[in-house]
N, CA, C and O atoms as a CHARMM CRD file, in Angstrom:
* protein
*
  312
    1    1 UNK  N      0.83400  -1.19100   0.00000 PROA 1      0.00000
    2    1 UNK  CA     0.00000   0.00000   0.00000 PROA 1      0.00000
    3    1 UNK  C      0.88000   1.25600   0.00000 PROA 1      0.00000
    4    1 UNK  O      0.77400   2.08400  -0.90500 PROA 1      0.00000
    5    2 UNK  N      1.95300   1.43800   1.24900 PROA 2      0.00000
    6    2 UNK  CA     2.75700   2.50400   0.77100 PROA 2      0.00000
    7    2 UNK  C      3.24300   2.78500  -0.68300 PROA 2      0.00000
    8    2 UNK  O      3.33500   3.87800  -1.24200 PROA 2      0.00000
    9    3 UNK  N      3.52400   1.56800  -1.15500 PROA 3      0.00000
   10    3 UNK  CA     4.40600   2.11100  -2.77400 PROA 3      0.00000
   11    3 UNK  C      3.50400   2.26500  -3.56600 PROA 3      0.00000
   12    3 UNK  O      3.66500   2.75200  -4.68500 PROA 3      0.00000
   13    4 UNK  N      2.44200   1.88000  -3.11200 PROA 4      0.00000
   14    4 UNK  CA     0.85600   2.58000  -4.71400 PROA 4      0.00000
   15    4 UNK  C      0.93300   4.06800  -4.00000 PROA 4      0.00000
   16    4 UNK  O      1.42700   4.97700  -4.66700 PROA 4      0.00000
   17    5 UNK  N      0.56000   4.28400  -2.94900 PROA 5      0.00000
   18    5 UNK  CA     0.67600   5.88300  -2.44200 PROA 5      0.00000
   19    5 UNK  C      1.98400   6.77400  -3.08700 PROA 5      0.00000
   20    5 UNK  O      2.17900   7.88400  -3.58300 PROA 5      0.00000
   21    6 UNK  N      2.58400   5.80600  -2.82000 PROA 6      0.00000
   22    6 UNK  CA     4.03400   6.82500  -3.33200 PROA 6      0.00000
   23    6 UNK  C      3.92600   7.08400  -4.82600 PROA 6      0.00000
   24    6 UNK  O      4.14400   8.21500  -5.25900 PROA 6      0.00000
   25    7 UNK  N      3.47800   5.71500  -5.92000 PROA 7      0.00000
   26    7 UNK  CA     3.86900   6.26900  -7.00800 PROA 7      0.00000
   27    7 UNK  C      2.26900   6.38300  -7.31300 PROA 7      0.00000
   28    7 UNK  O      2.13800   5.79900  -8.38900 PROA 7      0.00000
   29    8 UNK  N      1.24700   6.75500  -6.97600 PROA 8      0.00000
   30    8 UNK  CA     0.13300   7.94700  -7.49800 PROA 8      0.00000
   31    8 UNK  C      0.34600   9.10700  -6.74000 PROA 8      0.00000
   32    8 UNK  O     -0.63300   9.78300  -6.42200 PROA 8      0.00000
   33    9 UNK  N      1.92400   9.57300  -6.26900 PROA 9      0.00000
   34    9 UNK  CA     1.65300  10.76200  -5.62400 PROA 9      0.00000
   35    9 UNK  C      2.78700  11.02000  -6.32600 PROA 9      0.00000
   36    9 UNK  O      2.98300  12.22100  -6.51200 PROA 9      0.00000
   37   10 UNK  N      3.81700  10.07100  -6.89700 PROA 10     0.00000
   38   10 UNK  CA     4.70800  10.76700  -7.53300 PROA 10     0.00000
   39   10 UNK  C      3.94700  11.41100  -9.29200 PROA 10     0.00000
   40   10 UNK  O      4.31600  12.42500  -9.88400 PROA 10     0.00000
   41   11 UNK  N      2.82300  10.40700  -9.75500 PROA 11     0.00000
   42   11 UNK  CA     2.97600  10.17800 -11.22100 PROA 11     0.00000
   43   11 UNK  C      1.58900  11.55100 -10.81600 PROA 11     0.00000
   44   11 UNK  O      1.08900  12.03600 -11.83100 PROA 11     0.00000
   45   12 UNK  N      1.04200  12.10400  -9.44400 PROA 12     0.00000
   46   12 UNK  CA     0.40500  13.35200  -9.85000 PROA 12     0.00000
   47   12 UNK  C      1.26800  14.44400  -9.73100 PROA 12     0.00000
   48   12 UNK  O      1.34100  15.34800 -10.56300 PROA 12     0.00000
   49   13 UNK  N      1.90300  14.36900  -8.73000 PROA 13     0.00000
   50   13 UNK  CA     3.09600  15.94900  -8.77900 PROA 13     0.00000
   51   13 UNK  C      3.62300  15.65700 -10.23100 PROA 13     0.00000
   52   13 UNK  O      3.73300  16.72300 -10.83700 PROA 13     0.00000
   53   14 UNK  N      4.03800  14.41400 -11.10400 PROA 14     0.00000
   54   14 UNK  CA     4.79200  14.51000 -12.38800 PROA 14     0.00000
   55   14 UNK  C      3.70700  14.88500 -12.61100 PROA 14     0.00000
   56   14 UNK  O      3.70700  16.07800 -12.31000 PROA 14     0.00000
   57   15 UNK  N      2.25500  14.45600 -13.14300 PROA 15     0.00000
   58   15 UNK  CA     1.20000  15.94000 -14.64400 PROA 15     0.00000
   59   15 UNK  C      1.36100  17.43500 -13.45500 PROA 15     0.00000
   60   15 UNK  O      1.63300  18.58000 -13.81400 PROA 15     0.00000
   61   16 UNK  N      1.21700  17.18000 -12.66100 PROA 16     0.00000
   62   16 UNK  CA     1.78000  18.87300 -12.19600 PROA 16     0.00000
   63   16 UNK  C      2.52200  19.90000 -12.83400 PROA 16     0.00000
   64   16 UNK  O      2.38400  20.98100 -13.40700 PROA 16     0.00000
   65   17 UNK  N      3.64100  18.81000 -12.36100 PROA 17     0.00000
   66   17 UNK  CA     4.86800  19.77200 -13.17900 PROA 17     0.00000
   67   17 UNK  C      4.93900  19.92400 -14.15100 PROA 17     0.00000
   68   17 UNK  O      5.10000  21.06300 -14.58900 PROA 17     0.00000
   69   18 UNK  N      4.83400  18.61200 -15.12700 PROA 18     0.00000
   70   18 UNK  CA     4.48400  18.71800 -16.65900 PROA 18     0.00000
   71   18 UNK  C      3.88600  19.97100 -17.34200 PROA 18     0.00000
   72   18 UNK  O      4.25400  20.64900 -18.30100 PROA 18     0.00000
   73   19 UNK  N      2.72500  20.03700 -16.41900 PROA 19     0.00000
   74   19 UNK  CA     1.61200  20.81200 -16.83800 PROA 19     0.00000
   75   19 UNK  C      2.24900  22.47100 -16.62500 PROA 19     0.00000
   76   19 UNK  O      1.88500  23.43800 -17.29500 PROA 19     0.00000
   77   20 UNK  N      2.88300  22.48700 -15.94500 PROA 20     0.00000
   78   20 UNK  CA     3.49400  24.11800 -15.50400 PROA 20     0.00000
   79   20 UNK  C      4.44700  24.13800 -16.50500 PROA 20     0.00000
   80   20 UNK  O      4.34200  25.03000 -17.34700 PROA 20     0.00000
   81   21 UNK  N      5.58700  23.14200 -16.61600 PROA 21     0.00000
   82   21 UNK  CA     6.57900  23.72400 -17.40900 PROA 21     0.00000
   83   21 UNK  C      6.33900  23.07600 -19.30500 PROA 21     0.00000
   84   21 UNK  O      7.28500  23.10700 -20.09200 PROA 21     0.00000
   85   22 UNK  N      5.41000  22.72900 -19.57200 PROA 22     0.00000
   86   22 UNK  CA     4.95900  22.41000 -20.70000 PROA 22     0.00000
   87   22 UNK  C      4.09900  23.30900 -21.52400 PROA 22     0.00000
   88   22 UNK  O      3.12000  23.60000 -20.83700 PROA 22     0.00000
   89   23 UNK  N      4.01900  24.06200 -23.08300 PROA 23     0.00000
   90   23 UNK  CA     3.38100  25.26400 -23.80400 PROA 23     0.00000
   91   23 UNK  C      2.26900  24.12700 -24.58200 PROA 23     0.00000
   92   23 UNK  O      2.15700  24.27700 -25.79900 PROA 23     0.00000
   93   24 UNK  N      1.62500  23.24700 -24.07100 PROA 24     0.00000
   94   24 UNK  CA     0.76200  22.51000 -25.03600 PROA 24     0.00000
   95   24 UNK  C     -0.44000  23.38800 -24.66600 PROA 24     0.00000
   96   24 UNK  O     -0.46300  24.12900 -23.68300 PROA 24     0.00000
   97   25 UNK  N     -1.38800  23.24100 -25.50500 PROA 25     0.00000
   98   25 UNK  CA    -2.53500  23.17500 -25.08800 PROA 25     0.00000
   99   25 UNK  C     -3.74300  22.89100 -23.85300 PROA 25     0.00000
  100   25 UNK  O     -4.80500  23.44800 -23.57300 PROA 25     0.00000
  101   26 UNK  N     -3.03700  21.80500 -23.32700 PROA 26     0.00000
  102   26 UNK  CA    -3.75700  20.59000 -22.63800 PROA 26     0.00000
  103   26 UNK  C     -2.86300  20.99000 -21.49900 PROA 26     0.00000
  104   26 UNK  O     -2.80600  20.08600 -20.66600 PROA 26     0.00000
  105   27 UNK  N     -2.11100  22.09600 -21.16800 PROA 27     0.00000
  106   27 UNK  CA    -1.28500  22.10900 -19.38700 PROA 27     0.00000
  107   27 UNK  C     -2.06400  22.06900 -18.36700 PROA 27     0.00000
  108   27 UNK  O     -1.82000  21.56400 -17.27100 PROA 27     0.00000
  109   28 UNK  N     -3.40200  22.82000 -18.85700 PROA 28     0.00000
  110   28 UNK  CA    -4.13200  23.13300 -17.47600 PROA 28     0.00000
  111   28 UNK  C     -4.88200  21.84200 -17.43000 PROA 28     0.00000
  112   28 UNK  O     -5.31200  21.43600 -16.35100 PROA 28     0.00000
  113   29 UNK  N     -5.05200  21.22500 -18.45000 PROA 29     0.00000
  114   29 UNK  CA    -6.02900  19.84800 -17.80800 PROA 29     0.00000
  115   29 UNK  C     -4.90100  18.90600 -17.17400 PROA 29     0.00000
  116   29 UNK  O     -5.10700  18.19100 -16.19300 PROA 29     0.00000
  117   30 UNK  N     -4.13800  18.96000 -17.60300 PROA 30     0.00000
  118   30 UNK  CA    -2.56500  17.97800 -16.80800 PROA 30     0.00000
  119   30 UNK  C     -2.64300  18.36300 -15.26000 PROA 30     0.00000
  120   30 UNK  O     -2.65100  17.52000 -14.36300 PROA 30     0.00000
  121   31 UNK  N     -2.71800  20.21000 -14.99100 PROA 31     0.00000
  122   31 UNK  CA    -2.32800  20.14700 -13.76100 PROA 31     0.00000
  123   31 UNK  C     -3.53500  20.10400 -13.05900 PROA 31     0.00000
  124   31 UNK  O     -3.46000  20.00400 -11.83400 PROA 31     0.00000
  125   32 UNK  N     -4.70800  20.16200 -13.62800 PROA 32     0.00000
  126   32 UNK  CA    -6.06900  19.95900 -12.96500 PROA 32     0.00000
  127   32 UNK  C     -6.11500  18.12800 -12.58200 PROA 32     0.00000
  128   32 UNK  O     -6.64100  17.72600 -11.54400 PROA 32     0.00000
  129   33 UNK  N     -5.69500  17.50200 -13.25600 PROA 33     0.00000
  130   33 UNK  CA    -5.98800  15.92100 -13.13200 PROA 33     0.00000
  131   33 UNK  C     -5.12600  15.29600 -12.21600 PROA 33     0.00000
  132   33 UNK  O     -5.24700  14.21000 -11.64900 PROA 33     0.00000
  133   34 UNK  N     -3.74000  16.61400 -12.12200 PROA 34     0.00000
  134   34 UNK  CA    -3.26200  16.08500 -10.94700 PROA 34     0.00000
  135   34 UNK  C     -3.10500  16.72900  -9.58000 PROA 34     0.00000
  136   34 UNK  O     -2.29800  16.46900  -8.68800 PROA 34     0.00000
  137   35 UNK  N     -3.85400  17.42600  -9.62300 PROA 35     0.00000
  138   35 UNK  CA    -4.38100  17.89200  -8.37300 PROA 35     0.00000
  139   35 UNK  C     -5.33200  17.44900  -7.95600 PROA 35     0.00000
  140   35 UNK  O     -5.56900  17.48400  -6.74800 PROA 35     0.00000
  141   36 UNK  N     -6.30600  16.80100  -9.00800 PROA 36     0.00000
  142   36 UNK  CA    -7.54900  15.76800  -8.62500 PROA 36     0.00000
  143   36 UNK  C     -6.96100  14.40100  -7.98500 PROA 36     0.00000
  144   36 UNK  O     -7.55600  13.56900  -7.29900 PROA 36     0.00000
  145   37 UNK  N     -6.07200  14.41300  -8.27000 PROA 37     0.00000
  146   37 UNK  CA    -5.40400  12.93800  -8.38900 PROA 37     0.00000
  147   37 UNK  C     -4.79000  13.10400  -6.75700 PROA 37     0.00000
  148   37 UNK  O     -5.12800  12.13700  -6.07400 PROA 37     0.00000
  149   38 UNK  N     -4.04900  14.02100  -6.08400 PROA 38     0.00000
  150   38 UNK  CA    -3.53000  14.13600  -5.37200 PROA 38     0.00000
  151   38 UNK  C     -5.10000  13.93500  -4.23100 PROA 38     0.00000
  152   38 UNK  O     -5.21500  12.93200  -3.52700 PROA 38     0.00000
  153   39 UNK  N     -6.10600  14.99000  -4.24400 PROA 39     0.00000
  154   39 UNK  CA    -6.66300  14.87000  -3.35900 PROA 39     0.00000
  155   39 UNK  C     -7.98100  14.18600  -3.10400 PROA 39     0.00000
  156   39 UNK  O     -8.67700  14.28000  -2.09300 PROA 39     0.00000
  157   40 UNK  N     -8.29600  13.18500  -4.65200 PROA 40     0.00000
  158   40 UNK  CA    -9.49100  12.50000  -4.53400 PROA 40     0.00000
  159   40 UNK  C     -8.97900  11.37300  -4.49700 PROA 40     0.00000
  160   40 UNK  O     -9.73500  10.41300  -4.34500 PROA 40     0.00000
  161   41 UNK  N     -7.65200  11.17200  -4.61400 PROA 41     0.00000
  162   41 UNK  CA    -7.11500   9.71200  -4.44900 PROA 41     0.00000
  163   41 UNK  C     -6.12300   9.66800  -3.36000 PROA 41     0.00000
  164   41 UNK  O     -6.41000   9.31900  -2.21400 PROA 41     0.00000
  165   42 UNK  N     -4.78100  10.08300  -3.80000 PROA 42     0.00000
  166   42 UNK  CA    -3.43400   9.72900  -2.84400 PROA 42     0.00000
  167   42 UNK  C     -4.26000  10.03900  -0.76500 PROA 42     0.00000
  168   42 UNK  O     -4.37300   9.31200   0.22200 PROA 42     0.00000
  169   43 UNK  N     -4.66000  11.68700  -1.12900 PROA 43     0.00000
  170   43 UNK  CA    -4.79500  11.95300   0.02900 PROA 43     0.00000
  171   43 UNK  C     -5.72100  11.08600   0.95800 PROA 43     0.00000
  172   43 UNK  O     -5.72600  11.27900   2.17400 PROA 43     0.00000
  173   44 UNK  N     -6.57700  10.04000   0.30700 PROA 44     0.00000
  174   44 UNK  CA    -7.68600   9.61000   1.48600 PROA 44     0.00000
  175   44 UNK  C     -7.10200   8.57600   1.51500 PROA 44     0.00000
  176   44 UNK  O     -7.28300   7.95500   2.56300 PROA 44     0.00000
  177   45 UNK  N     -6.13500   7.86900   0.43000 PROA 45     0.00000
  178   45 UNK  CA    -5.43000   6.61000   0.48100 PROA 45     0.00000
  179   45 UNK  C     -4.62100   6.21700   1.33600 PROA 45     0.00000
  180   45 UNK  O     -4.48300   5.05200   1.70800 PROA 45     0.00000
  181   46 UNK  N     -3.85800   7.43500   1.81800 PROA 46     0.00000
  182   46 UNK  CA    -2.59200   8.22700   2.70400 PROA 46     0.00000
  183   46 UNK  C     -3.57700   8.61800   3.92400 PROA 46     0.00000
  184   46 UNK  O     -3.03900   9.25200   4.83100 PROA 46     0.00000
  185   47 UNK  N     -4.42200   8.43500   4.00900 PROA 47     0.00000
  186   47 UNK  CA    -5.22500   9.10500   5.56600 PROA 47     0.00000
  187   47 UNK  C     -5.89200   7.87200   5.88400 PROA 47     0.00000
  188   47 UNK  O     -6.28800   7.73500   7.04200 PROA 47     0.00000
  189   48 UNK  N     -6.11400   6.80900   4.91800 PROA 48     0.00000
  190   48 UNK  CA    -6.56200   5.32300   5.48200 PROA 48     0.00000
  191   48 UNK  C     -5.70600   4.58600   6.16200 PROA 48     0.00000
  192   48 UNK  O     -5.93400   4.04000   7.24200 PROA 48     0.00000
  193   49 UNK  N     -4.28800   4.54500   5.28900 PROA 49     0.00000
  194   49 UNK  CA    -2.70000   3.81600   5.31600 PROA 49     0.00000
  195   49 UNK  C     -2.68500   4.09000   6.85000 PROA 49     0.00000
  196   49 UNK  O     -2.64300   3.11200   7.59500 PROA 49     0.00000
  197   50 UNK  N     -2.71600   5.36500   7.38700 PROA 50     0.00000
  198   50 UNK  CA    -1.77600   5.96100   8.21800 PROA 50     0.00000
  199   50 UNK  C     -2.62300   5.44500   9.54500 PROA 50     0.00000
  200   50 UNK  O     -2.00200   5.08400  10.54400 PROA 50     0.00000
  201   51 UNK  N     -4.46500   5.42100   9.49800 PROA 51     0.00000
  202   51 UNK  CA    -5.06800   5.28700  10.69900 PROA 51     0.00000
  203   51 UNK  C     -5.50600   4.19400  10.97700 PROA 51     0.00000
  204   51 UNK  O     -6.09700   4.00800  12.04000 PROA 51     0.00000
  205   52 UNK  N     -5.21600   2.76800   9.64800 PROA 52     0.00000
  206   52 UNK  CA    -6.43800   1.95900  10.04200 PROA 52     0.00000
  207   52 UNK  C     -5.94800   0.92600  11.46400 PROA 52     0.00000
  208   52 UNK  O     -6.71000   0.02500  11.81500 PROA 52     0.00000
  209   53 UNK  N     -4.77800   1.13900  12.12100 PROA 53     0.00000
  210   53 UNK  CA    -5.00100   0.15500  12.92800 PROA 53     0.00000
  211   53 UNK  C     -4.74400   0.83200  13.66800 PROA 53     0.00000
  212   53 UNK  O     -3.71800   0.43900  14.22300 PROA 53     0.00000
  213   54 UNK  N     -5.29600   2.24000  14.29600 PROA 54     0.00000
  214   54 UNK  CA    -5.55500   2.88500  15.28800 PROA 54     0.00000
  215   54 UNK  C     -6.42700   2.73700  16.22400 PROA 54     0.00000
  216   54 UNK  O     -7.06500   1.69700  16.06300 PROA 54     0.00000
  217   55 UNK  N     -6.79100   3.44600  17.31200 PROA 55     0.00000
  218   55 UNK  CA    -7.84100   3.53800  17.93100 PROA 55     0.00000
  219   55 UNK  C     -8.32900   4.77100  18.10300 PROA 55     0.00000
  220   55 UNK  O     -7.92400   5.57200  18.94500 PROA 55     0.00000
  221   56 UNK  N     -9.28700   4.96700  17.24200 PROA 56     0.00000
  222   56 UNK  CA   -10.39300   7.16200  17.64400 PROA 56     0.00000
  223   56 UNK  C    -10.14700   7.20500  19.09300 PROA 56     0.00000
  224   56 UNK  O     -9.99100   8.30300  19.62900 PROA 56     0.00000
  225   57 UNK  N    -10.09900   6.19800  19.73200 PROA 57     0.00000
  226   57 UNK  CA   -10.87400   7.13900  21.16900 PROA 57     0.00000
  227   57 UNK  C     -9.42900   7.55100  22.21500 PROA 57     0.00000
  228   57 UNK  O     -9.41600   8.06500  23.33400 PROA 57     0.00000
  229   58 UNK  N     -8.36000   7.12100  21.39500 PROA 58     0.00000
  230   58 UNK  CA    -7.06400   7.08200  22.26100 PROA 58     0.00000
  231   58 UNK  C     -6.47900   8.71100  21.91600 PROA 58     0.00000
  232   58 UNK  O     -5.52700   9.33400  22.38800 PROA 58     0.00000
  233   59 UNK  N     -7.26500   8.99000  21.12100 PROA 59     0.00000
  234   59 UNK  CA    -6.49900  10.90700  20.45300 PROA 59     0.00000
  235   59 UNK  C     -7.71500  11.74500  20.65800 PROA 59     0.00000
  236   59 UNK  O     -7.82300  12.89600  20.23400 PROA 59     0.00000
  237   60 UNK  N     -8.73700  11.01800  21.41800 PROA 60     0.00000
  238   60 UNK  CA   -10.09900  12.18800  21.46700 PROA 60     0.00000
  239   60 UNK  C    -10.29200  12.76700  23.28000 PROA 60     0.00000
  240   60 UNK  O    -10.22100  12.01400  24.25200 PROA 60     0.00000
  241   61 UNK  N    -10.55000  14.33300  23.33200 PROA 61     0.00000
  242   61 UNK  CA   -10.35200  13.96200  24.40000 PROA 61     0.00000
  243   61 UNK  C    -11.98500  13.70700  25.38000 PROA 61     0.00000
  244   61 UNK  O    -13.08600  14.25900  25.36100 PROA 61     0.00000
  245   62 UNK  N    -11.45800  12.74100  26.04700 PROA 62     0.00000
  246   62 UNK  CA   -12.68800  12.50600  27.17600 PROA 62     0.00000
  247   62 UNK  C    -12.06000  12.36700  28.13100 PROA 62     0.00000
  248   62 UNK  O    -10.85000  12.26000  28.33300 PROA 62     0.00000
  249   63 UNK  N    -13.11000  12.36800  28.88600 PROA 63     0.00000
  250   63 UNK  CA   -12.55900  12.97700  30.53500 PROA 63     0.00000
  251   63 UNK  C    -11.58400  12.05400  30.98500 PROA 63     0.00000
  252   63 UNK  O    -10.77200  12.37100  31.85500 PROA 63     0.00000
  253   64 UNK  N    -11.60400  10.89500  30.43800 PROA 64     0.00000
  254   64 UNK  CA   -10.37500   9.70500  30.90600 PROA 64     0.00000
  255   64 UNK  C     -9.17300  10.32400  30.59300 PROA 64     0.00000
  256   64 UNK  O     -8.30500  10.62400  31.41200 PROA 64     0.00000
  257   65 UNK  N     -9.13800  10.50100  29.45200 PROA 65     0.00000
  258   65 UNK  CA    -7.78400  11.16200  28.54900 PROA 65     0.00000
  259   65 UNK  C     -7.40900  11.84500  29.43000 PROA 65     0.00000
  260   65 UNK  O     -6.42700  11.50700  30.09100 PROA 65     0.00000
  261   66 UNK  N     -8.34700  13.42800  29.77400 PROA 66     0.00000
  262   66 UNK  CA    -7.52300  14.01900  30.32800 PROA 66     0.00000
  263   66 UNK  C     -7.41900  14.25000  31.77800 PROA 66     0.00000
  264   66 UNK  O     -6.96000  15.26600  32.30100 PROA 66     0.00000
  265   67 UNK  N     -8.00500  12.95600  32.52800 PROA 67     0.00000
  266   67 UNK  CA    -7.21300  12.69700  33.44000 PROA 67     0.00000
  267   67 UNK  C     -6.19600  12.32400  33.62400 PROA 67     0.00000
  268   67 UNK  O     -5.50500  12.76400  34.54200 PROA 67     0.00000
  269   68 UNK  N     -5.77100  11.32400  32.74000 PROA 68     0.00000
  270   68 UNK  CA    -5.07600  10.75100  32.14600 PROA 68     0.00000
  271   68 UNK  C     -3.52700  12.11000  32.26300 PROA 68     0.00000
  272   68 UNK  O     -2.67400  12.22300  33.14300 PROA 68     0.00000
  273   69 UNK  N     -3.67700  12.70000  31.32600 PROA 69     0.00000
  274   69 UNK  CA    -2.76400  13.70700  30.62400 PROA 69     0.00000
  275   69 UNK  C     -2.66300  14.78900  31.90200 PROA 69     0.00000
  276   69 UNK  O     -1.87800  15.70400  31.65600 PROA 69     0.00000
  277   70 UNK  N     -3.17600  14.85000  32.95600 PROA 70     0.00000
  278   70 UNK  CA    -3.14300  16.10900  34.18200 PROA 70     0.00000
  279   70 UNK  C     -2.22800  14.65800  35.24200 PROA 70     0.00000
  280   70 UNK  O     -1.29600  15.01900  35.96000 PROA 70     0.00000
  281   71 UNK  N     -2.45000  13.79500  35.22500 PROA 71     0.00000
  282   71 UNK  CA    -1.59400  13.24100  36.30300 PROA 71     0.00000
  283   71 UNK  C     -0.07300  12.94200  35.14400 PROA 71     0.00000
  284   71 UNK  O      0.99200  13.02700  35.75600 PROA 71     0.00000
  285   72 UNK  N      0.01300  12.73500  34.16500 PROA 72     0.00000
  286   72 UNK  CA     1.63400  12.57500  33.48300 PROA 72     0.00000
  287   72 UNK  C      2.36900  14.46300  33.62300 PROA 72     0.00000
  288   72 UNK  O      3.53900  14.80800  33.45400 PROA 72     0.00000
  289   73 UNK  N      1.42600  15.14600  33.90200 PROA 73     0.00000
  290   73 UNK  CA     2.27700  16.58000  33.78600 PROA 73     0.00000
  291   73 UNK  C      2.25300  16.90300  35.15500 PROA 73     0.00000
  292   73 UNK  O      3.03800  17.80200  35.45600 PROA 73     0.00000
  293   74 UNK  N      1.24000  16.19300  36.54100 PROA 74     0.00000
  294   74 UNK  CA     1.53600  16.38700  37.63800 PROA 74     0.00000
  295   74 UNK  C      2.88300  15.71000  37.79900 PROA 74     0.00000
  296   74 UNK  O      3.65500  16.36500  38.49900 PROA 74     0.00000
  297   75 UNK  N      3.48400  14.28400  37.21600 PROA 75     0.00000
  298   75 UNK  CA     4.52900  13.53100  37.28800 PROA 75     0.00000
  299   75 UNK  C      5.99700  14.72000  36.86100 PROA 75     0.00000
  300   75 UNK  O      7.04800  15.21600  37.26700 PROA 75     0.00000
  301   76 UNK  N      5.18100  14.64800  35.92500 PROA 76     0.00000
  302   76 UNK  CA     7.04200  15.78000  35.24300 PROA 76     0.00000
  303   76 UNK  C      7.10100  16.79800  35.88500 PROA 76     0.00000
  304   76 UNK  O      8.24800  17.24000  35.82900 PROA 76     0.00000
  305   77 UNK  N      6.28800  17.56300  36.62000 PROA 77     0.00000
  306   77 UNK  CA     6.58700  18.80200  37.36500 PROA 77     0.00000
  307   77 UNK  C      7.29900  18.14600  38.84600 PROA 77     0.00000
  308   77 UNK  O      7.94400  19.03900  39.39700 PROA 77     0.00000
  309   78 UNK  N      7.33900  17.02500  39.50800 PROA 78     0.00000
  310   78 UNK  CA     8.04100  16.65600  40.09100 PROA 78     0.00000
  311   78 UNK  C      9.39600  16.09300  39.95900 PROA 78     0.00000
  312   78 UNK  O     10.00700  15.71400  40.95800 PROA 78     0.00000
């Protein structure tokens, strides 16, 4: 899964660039398809990769948490 992320994020920054430093006709649909490309694909692909064997409730805060987080900074101030 990382290396499909990597190369649909390399082959959209490449029509990017293409598209900027290229006098065709067709630049702006190059850099439009890869800016589509970057954020209707790589980015949710790259935000699945990164969370799926997480847990939501360990980064949200509820009152556990931040009890949790007031006794580790009561610790370090000692």
């Amino acid at each position: 899964m990382k290396y499909i992320i990597l190369i649909l994020f390399l082959a959209s920054a490449g029509l990017i660039l293409f598209g900027f430093l290229s006098q065709t006709e067709n630049s702006q649909k190059l850099i439009g398809f890869g800016v589509v490309g970057l954020f209707i694909v790589v980015f949710p692909l790259f935000s699945y990769y990164r969370w799926k064997d997480k847990n939501l409730k360990d980064y949200m805060l509820t009152k556990e948490n931040l009890d949790r987080m007031r006794e580790s900074q009561e610790k370090n101030k000692h």
